[in-house]
C-alpha positions as CSV (number, residue, x, y, z in Angstrom):
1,X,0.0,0.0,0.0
2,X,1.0,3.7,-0.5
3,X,3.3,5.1,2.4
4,X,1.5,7.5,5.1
5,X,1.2,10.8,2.8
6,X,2.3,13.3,6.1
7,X,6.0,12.4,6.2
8,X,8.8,14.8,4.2
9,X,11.5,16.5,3.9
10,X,11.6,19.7,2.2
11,X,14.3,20.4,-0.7
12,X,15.6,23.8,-2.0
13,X,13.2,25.5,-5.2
14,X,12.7,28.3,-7.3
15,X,9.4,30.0,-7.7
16,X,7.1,29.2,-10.3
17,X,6.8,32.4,-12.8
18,X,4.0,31.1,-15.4
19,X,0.4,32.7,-15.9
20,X,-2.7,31.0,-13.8
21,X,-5.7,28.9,-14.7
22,X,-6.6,26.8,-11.6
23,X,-6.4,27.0,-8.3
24,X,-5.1,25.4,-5.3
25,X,-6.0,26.0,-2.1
26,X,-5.4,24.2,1.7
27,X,-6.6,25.7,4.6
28,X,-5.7,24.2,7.9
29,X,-6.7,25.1,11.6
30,X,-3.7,26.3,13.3
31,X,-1.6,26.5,10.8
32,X,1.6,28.3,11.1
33,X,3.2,31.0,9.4
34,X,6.1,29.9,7.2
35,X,6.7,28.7,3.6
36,X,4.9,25.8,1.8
37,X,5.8,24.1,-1.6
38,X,4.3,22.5,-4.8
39,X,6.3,19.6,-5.9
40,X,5.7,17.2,-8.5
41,X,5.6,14.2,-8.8
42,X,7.3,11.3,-10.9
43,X,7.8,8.1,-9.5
44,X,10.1,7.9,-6.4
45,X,11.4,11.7,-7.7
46,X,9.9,14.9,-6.8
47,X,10.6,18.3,-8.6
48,X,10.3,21.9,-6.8
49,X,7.9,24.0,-9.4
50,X,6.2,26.6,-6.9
51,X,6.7,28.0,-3.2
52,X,3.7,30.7,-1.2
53,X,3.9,31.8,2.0
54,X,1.0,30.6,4.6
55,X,-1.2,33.2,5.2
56,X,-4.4,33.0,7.3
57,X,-3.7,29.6,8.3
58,X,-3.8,28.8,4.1
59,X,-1.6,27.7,1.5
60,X,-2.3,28.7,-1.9
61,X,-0.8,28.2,-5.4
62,X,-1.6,28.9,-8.6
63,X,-1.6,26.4,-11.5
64,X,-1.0,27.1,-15.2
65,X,-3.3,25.6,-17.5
66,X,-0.1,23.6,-19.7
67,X,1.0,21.5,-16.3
68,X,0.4,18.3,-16.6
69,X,-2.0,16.1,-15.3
70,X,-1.0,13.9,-12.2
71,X,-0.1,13.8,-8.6
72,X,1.8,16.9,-6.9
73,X,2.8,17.3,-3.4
74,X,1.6,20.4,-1.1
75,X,5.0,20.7,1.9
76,X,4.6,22.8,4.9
77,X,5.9,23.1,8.3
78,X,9.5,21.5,7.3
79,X,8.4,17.4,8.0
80,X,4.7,17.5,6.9
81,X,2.8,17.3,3.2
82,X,-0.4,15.9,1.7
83,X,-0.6,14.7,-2.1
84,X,-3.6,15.9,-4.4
85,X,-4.4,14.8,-8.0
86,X,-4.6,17.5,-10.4
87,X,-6.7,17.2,-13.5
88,X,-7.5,20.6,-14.9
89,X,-9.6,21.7,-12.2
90,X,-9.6,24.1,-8.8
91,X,-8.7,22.3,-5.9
92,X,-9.9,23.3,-2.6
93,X,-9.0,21.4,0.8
94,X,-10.0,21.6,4.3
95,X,-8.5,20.3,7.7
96,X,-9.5,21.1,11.0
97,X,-6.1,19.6,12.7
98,X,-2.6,18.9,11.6
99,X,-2.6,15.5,13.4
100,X,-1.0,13.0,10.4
101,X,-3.8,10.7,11.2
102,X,-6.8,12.6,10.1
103,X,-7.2,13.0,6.5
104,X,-8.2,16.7,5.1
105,X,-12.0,17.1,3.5
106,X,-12.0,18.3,0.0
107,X,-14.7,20.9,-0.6
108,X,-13.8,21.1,-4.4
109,X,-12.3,18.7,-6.9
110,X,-13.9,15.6,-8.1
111,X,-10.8,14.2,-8.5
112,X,-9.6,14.1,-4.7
113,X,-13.1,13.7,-3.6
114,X,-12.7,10.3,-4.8
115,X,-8.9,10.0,-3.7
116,X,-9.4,11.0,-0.3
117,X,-12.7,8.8,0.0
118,X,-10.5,6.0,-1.3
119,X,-7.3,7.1,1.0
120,X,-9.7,7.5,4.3
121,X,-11.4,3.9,4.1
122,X,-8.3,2.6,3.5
123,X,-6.0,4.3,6.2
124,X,-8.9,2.5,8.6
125,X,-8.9,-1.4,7.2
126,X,-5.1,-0.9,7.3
127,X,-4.8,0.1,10.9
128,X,-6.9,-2.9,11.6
129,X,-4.9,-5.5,9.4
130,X,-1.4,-4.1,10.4
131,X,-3.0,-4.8,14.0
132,X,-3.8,-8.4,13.4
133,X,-0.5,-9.0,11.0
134,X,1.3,-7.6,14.6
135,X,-1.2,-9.7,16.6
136,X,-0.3,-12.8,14.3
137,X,3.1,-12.6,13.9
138,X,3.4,-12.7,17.7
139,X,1.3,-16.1,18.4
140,X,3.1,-17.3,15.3
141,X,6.2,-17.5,16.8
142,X,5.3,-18.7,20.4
143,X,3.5,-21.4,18.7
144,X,6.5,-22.1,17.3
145,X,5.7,-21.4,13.5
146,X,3.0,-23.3,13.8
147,X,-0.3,-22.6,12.2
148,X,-3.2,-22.8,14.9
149,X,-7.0,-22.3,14.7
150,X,-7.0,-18.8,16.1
151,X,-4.3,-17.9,13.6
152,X,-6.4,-19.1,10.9
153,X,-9.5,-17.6,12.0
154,X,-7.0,-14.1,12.3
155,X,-6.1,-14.6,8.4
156,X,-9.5,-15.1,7.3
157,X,-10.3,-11.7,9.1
158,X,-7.8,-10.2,7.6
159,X,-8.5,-11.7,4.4
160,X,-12.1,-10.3,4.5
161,X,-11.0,-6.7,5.5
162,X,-8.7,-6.6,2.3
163,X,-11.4,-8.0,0.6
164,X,-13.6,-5.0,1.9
165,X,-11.4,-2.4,0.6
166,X,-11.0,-4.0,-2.9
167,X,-15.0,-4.1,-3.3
168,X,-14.5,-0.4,-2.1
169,X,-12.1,0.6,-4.6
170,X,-14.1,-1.2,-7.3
171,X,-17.4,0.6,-6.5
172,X,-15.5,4.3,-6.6
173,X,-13.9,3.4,-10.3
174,X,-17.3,1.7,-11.4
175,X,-18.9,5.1,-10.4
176,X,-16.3,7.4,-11.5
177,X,-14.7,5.5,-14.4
178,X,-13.8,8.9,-16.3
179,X,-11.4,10.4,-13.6
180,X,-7.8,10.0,-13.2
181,X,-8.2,9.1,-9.5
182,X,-10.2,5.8,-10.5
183,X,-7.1,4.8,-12.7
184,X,-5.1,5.3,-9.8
185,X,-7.1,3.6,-7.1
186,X,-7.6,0.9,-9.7
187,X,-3.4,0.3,-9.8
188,X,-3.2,0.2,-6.1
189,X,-5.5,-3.3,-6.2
190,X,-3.8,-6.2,-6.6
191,X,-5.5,-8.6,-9.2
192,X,-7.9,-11.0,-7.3
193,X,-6.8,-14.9,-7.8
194,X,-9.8,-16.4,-6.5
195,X,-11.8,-13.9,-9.1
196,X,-9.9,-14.8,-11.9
197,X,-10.4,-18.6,-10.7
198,X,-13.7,-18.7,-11.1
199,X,-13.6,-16.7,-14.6
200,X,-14.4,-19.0,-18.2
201,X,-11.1,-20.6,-19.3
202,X,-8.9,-19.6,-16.6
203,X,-5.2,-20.8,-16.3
204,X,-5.0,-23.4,-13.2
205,X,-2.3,-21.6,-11.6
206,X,-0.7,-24.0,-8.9
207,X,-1.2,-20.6,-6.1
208,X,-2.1,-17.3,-5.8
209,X,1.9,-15.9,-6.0
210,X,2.4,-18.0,-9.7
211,X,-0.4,-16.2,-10.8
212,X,0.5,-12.4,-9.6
213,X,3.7,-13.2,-11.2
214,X,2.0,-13.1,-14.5
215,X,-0.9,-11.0,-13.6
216,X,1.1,-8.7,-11.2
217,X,0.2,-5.2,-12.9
218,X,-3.6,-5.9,-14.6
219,X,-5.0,-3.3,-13.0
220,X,-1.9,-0.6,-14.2
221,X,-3.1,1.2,-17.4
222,X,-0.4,0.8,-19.1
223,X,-1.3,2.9,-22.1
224,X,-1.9,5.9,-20.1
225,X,1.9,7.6,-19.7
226,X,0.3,10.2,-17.3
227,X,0.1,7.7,-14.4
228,X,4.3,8.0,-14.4
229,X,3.5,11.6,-12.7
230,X,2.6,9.1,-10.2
231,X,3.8,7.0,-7.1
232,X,1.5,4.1,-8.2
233,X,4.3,2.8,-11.3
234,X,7.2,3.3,-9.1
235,X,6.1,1.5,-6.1
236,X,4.2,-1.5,-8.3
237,X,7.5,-2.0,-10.0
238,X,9.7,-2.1,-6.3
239,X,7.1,-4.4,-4.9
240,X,7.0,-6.9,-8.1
241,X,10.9,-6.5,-7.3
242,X,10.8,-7.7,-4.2
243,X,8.3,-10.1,-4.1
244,X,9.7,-12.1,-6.4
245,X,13.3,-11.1,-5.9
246,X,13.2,-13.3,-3.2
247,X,15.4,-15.3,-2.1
248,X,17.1,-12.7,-3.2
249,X,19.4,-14.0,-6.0
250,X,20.6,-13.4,-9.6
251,X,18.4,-16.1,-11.1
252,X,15.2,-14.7,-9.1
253,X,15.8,-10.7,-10.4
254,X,16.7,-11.6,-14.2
255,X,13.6,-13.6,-13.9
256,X,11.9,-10.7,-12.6
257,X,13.4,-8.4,-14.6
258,X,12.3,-9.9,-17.8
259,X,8.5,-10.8,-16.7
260,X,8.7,-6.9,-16.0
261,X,10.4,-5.6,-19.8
262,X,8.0,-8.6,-21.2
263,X,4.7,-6.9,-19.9
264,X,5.8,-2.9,-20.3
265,X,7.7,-3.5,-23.8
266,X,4.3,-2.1,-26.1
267,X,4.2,0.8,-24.6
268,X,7.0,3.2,-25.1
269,X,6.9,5.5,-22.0
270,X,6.3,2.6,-19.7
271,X,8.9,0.6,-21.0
272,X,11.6,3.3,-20.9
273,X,10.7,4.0,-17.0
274,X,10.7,0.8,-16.4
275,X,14.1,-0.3,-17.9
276,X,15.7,3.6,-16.2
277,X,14.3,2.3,-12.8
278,X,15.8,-1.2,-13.2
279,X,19.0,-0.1,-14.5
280,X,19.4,2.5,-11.2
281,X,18.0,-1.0,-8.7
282,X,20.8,-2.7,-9.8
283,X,23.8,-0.4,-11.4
284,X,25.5,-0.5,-7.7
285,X,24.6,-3.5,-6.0
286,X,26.4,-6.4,-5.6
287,X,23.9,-8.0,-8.5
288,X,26.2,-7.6,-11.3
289,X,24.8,-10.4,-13.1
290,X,21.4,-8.7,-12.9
291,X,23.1,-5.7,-14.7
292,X,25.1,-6.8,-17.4
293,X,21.5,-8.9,-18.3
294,X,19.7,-5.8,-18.3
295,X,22.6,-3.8,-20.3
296,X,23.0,-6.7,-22.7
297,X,19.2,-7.6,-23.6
298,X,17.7,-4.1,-23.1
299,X,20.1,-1.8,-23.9
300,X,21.6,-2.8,-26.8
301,X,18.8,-2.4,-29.5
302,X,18.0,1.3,-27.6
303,X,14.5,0.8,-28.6
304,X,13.9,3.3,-25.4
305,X,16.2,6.3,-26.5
306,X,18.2,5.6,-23.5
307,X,21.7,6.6,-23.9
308,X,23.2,3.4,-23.4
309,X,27.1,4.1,-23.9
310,X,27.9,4.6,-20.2
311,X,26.1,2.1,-19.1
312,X,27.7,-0.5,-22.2
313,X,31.0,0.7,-21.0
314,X,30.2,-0.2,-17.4
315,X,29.2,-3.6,-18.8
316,X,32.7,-3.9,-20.0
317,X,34.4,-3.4,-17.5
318,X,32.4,-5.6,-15.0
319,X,33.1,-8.5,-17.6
320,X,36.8,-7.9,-17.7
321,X,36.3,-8.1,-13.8
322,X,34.8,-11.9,-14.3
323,X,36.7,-14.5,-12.3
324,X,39.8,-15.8,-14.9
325,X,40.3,-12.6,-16.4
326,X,43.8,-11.0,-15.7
327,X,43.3,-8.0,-13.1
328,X,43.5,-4.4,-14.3
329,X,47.3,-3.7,-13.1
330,X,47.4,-0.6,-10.8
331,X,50.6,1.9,-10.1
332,X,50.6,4.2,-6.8
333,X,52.8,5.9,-4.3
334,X,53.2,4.1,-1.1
335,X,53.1,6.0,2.4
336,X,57.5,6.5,1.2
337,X,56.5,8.4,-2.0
338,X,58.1,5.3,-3.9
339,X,55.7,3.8,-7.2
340,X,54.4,0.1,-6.0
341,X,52.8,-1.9,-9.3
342,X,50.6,-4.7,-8.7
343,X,51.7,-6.5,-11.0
344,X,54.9,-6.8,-9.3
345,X,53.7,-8.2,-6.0
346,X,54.9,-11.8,-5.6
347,X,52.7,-13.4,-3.6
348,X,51.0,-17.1,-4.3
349,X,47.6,-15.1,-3.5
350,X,47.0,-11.3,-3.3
351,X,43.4,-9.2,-1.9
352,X,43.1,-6.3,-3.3
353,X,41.3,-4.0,-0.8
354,X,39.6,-1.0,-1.7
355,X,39.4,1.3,1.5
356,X,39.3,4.9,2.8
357,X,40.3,6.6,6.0
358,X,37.1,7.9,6.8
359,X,34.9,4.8,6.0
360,X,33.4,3.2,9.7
361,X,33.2,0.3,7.8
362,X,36.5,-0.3,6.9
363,X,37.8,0.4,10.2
364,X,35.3,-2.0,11.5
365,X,36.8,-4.9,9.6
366,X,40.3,-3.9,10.1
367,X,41.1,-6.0,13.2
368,X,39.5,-9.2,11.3
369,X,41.5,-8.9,8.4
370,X,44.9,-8.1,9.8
371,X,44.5,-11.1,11.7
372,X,43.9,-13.0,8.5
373,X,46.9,-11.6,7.1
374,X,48.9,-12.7,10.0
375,X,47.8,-16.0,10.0
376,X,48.2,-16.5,5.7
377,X,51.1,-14.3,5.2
378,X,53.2,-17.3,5.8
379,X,51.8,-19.4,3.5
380,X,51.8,-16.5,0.4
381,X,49.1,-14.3,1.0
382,X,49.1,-10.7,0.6
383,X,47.3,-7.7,0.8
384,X,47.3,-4.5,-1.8
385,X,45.4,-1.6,-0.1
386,X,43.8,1.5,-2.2
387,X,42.7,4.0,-0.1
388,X,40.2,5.8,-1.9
389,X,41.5,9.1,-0.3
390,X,41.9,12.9,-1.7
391,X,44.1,14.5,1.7
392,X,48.0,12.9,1.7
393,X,48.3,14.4,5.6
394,X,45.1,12.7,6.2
395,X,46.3,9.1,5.0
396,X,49.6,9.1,6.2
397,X,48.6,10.0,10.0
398,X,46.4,6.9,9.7
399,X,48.7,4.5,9.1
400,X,51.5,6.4,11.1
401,X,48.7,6.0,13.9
402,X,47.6,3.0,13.1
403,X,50.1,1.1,11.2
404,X,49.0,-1.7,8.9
405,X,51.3,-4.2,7.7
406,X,50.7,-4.9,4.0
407,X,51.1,-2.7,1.0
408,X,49.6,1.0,1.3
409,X,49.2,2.9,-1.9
410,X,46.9,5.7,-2.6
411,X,46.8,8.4,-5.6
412,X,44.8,11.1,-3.6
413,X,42.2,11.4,-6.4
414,X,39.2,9.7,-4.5
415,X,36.4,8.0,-6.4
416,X,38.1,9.6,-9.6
417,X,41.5,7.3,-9.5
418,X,41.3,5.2,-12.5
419,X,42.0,2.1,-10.1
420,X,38.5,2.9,-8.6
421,X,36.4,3.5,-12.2
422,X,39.0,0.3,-13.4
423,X,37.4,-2.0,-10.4
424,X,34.3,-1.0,-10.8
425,X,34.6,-0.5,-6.9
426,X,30.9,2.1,-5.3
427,X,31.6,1.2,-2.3
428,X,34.2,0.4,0.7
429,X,35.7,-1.8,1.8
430,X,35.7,-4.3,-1.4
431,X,37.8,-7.0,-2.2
432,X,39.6,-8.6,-5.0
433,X,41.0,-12.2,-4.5
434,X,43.8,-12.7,-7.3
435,X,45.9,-15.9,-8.2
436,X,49.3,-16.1,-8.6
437,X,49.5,-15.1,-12.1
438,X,47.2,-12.0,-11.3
439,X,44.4,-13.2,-12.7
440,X,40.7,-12.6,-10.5
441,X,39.7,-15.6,-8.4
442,X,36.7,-13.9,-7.0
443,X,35.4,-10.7,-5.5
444,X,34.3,-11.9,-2.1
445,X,32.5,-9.8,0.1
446,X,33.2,-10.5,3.8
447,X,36.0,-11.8,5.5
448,X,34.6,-15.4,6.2
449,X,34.7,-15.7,2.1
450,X,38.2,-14.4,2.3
451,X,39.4,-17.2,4.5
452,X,37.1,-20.3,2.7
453,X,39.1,-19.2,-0.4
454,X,42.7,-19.0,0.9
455,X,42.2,-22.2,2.7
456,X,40.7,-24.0,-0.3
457,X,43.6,-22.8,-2.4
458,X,46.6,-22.9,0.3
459,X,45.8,-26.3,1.1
């Protein structure tokens, strides 16, 4: 379900300088003084377009005819803001408290009529099933993951007060099938299983989950590119994500991934959101598999006008970063000024470590792997360090204060050194387990990988 629509955080704007046609107007008792913003709306991204000061306990903008249709975001007060629809008509809206619990009455606006109908039944079914999921999960685990009658009477109650909002939402977009709102509301459902069960000719799906995983966005319009001014695409495309993400693994997102290009590919708009939004899940994440599939069966063809260069030269270097290719050499200064190469390290097996002086995590991990290195430098094992620092006084202090006995290097240039962009490194610390001839073994990602690998291969 949509997150509560109270909570945010307000970002830096420009005013809006246009001519008006509608208006928008939100009076609230006891309202403070200040500045409130217009922000629209695009997904999980929100763009500044207006700012008013509160006068009279009332915020009011003014909206040119040529904006677009969608949802836009009213801030005030520095950590509060409500969400409207706007449709080519005045909106005016009413609140006798501030309290995030009580939703505002709209005095004009067919649109949020509906939405706020739809937004205040719902707020009170989900108290109540957030209350018996609580409830539930609770007697679930001191009857020891057991399923027990009151449990099952618990899910059918739940069951029926999900059910209760669904027949809700129906009756609002059966009696208001021309607005906006309804095609919003109507993407919030999820598609009913036992429904489509009892429908001529229906697919036996073996459960409800292996039938969402077809059927997942039905009830999204996908012809209608207006509803990407929207949260409803965004948060529909995280949820299919991580419901069937999980387990969490590459097999599970590419097949995700591909259900989710297979169902938006006709229609233009959708598709290239889609494809932008799945690129950015898993660009820096440790799913590198789930990128290069997206880059290398979606990008290629740039049937979205997505630039795909960067992102086909990202690809590349993660597949030159494949275990049994030959590691990217790298030349630095050590802590003496004097150049230290990679590539001439001798050592049977050599981590490289990607780490930075002001990273918690890094120093977190430090005790762990300097005892690792004192218990497999013997045997061969070594350690290359990049700091991925920019201050020389800063670095050198560190390890003066806090020696650490392999190899130091560092170039001073941050997450611009070319060992960095090279090793396709986002984050710290991150390893690189290299043979003896240099080539990558694996990029392992905690210490307890580290040490299964050297004593696999130092045995």
């Amino acid at each position: 379900m949509r997150p509560a629509k109270w909570m945010w955080t307000v970002l830096f704007l420009l005013p809006l300088i246009s001519s008006a046609q509608y208006e928008l107007t939100f009076r609230i008792k006891g309202l403070p003084a200040g500045t409130a913003y217009l922000l629209s709306i695009r997904g999980n991204s929100l763009e500044a377009i207006d700012s008013c000061q509160v006068k009279d306990q009332c915020i009011r903008f003014s909206i040119p005819e040529n904006r677009s249709a969608g949802m836009y975001r009213m801030a005030f007060c520095d950590s509060l803001f409500t969400d409207v629809i706007f449709n080519s008509e005045n909106i005016h809206i009413i609140s006798e408290t501030m309290l995030p619990d009580l939703s505002p009455q709209v005095s004009s606006s067919d649109e949020n009529k509906v939405y706020f109908a739809y937004w205040r039944f719902a707020q009170r079914i989900n108290d109540t099933v957030n209350l018996i999921a609580s409830t539930g999960d609770a007697m679930y685990e001191a009857s020891g993951h057991n399923m027990t009658p009151a449990l099952d009477s618990m899910q059918r109650k739940a069951y029926a007060l999900n059910k209760r909002l669904q027949l809700f939402a129906d009756s609002l977009v059966r009696t208001h099938p021309a607005l906006f709102a309804a095609k919003v509301i109507r993407a919030y459902q999820t598609p009913d299983y036992y429904a489509y069960l009892k429908s001529p000719g229906a697919y036996p799906y073996p459960t409800r989950l292996e039938y969402l995983r077809s059927h997942f966005f039905d009830n999204l319009d996908l012809k209608d590119p207006v509803l990407l001014n929207t949260e409803v695409v965004f948060m529909l495309l995280t949820d299919y994500l991580q419901t069937f993400g999980d387990p969490p693994s590459s097999a599970t997102f590419i097949r995700a991934t591909d259900t989710i290009m297979k169902v938006f590919a006709p229609y233009p708009d959708m598709q290239e959101y889609a494809l932008t939004l799945l690129i950015n899940s898993f660009e820096h994440t440790q799913w590198e598999k789930v990128f290069l599939h997206i880059i290398q069966n979606y990008i290629g063809s740039n049937s979205c006008g997505i630039d795909g260069s960067a992102y086909t030269q990202k690809a590349e270097i993660i597949m030159n970063l494949q275990p049994g290719k030959p590691a990217p050499d790298i030349s630095m200064n050590d802590i003496r000024g004097k150049e230290v190469r990679l590539s001439g390290v001798t050592a049977a097996y050599t981590l490289i470590l990607f780490w930075g002086t002001e990273c918690e995590h890094c120093h977190q991990m430090m005790p762990g792997l300097i005892a690792l290195y004192d218990k497999y430098h013997g045997e061969g094992f070594e350690i290359f360090a990049v700091a991925v620092d920019t201050d020389a006084a800063v670095w050198k202090a560190h390890l003066s204060a806090e020696p650490l006995p392999w190899i130091n290097v560092c170039d001073f240039m941050g997450v611009e050194s070319e060992a960095f962009i090279r090793y396709n490194t986002w984050f710290t610390p991150a390893f690189f387990l290299l043979g003896p001839d240099k080539t990558i073994i694996a990029r392992p990602y905690l210490l307890s990988q580290i040490e299964a690998l050297l004593k696999e291969k130092l045995k």
